[in-house]
C-alpha positions as CSV (number, residue, x, y, z in Angstrom):
1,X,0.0,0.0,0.0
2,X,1.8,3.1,-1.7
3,X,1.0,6.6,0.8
4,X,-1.2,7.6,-1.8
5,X,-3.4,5.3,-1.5
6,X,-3.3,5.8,2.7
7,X,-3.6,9.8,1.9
8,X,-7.1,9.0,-0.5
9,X,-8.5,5.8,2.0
10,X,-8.2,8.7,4.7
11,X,-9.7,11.2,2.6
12,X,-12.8,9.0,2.1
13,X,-13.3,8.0,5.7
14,X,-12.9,11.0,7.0
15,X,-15.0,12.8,4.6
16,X,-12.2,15.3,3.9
17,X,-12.4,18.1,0.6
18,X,-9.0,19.2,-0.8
19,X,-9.5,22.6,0.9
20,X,-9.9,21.0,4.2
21,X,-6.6,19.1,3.7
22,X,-5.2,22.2,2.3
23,X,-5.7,23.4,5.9
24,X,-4.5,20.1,8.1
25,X,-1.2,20.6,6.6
26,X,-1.2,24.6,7.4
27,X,-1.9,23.6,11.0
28,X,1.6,21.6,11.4
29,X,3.5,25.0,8.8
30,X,3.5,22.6,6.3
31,X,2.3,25.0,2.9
32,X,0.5,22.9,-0.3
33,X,-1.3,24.0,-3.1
34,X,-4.8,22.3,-4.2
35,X,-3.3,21.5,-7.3
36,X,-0.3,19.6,-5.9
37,X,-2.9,17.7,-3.6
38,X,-4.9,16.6,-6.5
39,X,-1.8,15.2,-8.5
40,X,-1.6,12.9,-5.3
41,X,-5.0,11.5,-6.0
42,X,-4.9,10.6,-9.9
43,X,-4.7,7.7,-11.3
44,X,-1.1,6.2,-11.7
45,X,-1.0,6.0,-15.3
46,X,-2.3,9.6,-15.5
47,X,0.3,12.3,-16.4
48,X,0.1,14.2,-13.6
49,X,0.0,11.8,-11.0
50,X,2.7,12.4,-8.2
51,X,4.1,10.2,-5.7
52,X,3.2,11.3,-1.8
53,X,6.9,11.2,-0.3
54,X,6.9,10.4,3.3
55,X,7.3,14.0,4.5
56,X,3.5,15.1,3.5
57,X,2.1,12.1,5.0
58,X,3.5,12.5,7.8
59,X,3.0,16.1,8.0
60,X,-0.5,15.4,7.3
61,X,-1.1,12.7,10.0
62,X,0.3,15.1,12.1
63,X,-2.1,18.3,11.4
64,X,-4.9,15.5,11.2
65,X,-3.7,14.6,15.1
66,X,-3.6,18.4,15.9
67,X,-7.3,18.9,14.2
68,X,-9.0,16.3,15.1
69,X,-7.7,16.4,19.1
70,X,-7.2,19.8,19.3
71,X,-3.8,21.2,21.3
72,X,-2.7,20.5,25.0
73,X,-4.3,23.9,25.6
74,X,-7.1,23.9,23.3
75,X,-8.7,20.2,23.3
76,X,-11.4,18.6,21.4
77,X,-13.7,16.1,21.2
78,X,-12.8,14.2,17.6
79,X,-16.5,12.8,17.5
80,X,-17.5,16.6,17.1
81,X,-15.4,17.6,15.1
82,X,-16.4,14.7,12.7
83,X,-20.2,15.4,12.9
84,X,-18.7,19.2,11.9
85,X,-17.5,17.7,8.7
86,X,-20.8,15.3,8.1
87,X,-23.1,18.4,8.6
88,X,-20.8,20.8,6.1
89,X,-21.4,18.0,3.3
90,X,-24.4,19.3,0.7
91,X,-27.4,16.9,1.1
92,X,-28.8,15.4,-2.3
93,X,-31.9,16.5,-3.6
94,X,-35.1,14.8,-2.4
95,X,-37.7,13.0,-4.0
96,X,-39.9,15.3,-3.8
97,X,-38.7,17.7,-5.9
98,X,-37.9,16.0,-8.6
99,X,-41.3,14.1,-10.3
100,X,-40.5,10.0,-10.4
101,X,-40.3,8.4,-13.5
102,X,-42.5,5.9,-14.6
103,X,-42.4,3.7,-17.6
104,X,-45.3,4.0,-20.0
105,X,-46.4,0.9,-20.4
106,X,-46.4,-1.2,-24.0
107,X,-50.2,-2.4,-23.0
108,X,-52.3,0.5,-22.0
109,X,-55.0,-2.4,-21.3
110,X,-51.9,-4.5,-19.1
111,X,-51.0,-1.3,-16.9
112,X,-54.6,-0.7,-15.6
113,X,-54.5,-3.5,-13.1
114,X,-58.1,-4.5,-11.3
115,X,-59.9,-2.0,-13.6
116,X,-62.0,-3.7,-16.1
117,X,-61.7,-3.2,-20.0
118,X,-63.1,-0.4,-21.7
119,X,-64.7,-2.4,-24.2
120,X,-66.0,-5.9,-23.3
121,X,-64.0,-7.7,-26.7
122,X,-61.1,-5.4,-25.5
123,X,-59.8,-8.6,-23.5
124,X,-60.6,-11.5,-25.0
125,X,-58.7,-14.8,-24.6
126,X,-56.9,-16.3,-27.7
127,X,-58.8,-18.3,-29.9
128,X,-59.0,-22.3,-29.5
129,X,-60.1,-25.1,-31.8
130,X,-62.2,-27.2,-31.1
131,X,-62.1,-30.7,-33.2
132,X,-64.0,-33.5,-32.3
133,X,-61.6,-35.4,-34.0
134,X,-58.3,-36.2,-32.2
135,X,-56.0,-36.5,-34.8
136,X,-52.8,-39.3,-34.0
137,X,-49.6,-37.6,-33.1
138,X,-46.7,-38.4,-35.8
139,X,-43.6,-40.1,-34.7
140,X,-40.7,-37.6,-36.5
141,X,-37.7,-39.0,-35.2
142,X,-37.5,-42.9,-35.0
143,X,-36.7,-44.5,-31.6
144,X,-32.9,-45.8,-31.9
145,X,-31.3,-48.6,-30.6
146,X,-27.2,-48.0,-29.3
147,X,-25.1,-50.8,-29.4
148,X,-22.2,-49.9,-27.5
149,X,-20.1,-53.6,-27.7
150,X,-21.8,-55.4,-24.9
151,X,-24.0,-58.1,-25.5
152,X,-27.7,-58.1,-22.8
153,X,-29.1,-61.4,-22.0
């Protein structure tokens, strides 16, 4: 596990945005640009993709200690500070703004469920014969007899 991938899995569970990190690493004098950051979190085979050397980790994990806890003189509680970050993230729309979407259906007469048919032949079952006759079912494919080499007695 490169420190990239520890600076994004952090990221994530933490609910951090690039400004906010921007602002970890100020706390321990430790000056990045958003830009820089984001290089960080590319892909590997992307151009601008940048290796995180051990110094930013570390100096992040070290502003993380000093935001999330707070200073000897100034403590805090890191479940608050936490529910800061979960309140400060935008909420998504809800469903009742937006209309919901419903397929039309192919069968207008199908999609109208206990209602009864407009018009009484609108519904009718498919047509059956009837013939008094039963006529013999054909044998297409004869019935065959394997011989595999041993003899039944």
């Amino acid at each position: 596990m490169t420190n990239n991938d520890i600076l994004k899995k952090l990221r994530v569970a933490l609910m951090l945005r690039d400004d906010q990190i921007v602002e970890i690493l100020e706390l321990v004098d430790f000056r990045i640009t958003k830009s820089e950051l984001g290089a960080f979190f590319r892909a590997e085979d992307h151009e601008n993709y940048m290796e995180c050397g051990d110094q930013v980790l570390r100096n992040f994990l070290n502003g993380l200690v000093i935001h999330l806890r707070g200073t000897k003189e100034n403590p805090k509680n890191p479940n608050d500070v936490l529910a800061k970050h979960k309140a400060e993230i935008p909420k998504k729309e809800t469903s009742k703004e937006r209309p919901e979407f419903k397929a039309s259906p192919k069968d207008s007469e199908r999609a109208r469920g206990d209602q009864k048919p407009s018009k009484p032949g609108a519904a009718k079952k498919p047509f059956k014969k009837n013939n008094s006759k039963a006529t013999p079912k054909i044998q297409v494919v004869e019935k065959v007899v394997y011989k595999n080499g041993k003899n039944k007695k």
